[in-house]
Structure formats: C-alpha cells, structure tokens
Backbone bond lengths (Angstrom), bond angles and torsions (degrees), N, CA, C in turn:
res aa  C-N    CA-C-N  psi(-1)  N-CA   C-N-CA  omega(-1)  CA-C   N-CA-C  phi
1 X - - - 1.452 - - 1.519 111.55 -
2 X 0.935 126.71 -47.47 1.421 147.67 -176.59 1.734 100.12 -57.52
3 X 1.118 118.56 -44.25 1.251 122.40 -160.74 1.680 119.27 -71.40
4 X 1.510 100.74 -18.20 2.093 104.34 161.39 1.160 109.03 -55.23
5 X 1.560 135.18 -29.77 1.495 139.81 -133.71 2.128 82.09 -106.99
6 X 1.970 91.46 68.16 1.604 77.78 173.76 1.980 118.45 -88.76
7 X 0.844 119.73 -148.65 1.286 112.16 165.76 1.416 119.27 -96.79
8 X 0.899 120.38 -17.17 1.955 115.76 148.26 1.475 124.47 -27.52
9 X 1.827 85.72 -72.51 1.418 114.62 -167.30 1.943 101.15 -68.61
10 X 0.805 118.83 -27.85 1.470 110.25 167.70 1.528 131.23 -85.74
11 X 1.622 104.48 -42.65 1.727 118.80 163.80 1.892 96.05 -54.32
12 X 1.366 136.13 -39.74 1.022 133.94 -179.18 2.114 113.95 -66.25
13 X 1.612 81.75 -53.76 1.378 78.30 -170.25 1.973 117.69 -71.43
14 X 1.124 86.60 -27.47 1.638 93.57 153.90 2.101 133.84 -69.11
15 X 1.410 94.70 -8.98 1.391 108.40 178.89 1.819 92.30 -94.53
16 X 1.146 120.28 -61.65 0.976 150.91 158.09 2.100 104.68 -2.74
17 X 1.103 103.84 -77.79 1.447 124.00 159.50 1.122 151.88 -44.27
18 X 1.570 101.85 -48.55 1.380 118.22 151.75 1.435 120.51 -49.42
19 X 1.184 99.29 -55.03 1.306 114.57 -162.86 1.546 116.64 -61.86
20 X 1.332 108.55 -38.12 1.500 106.84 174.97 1.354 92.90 -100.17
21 X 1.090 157.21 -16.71 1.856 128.04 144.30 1.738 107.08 -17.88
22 X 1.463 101.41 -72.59 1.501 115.15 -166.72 1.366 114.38 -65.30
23 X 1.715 123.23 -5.32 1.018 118.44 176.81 1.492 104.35 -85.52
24 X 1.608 110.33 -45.69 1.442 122.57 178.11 1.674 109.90 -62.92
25 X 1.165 145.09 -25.19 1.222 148.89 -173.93 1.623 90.48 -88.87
26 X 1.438 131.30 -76.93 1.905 106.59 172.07 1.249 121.34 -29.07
27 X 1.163 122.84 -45.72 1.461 105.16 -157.94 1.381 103.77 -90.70
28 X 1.690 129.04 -8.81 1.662 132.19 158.44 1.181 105.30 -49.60
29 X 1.807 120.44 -49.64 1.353 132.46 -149.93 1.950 95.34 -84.04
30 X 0.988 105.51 -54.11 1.922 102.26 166.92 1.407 110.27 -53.64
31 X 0.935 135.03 6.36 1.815 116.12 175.86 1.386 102.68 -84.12
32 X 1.218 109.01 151.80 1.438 126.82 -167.74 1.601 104.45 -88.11
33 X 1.584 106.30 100.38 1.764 109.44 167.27 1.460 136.20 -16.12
34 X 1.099 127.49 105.60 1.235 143.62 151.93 1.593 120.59 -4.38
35 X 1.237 146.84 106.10 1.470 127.02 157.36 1.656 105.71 -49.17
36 X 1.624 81.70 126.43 1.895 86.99 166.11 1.525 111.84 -135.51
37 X 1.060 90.47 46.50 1.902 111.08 161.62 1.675 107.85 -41.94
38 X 1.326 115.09 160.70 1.616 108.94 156.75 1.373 124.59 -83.21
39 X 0.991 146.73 150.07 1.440 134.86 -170.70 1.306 101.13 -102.84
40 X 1.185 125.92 -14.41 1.872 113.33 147.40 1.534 125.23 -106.98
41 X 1.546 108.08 160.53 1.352 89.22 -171.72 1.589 108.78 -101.00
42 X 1.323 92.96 137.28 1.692 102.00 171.95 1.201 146.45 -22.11
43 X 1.830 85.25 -75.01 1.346 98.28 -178.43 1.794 115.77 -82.47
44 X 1.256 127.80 27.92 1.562 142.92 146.25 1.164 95.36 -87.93
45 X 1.256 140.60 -83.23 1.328 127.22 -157.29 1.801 110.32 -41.84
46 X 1.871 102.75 -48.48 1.612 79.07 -164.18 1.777 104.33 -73.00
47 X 1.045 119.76 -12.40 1.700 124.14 -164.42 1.605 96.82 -79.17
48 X 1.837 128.76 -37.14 1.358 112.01 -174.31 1.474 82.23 -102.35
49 X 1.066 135.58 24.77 1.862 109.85 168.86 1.395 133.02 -53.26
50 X 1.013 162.86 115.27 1.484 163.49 -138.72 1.283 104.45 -98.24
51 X 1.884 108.31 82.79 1.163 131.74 167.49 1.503 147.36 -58.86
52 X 1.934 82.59 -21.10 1.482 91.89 -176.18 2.142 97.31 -100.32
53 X 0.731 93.27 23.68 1.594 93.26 177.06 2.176 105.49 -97.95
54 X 1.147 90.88 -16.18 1.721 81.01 -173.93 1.913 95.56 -99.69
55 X 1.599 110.64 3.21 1.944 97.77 178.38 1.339 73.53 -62.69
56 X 1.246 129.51 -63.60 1.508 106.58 -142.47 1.915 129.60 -48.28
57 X 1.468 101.29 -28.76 1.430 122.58 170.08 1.606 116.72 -68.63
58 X 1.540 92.59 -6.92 1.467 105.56 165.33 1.756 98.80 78.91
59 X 0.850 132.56 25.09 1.908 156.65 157.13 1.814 108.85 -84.09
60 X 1.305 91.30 87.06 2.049 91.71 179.69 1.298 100.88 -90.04
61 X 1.474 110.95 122.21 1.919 106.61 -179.13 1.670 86.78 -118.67
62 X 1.326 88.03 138.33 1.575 106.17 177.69 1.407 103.10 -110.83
63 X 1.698 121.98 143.03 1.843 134.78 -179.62 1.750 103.05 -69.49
64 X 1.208 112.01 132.65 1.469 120.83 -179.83 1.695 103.67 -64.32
65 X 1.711 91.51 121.82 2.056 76.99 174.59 1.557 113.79 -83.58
C-alpha cells in the first residue's frame, strides 16, 4: 500500500498544495477593506466627559478658549 506514495506523487502533491495555499491567501489579501470607523463618536464623548469628577483627584481641567 505504501508503495504508490513514490516521490513524484509527493514532490507533486506538495507542489500541488502550496500552490493553492497561495492561491487562497491572494484572494484573502484582494478583499476589499472593511470600514473600521468607531461606532461612537468621539468627539461627544470627550466634549460631555465628566470633568468635574477628576477636581476631586486634584486634576483642574480648564475649557479650550
């Protein structure tokens, strides 16, 4: 049984393999990027952030004029 498994059939089936790895890894690498936006917005969070909670930590934040 063992004895089909010549070195053809393996140098092949190893050519064989690679090859569609690298076919399957291009065509991962061609997919068209994702939006990766934040799904909240930022600049609300930092503008309503609860500023007067860090005087107490002794942190004085002053509003940008």
């Amino acid at each position: 049984m063992t004895e089909i498994f010549t070195t053809e059939i393996i140098v092949g089936g190893g050519l064989l393999g690679v090859s569609g790895l690298v076919m399957l890894a291009s065509i991962i690498m061609l997919r068209r990027p994702t939006e990766e936006r934040p799904k909240i917005d930022l600049d609300a969070c930092i503008r309503d952030a609860p500023y007067h909670r860090l005087e107490s930590a002794g942190i004085n934040v002053t509003l940008p004029r």
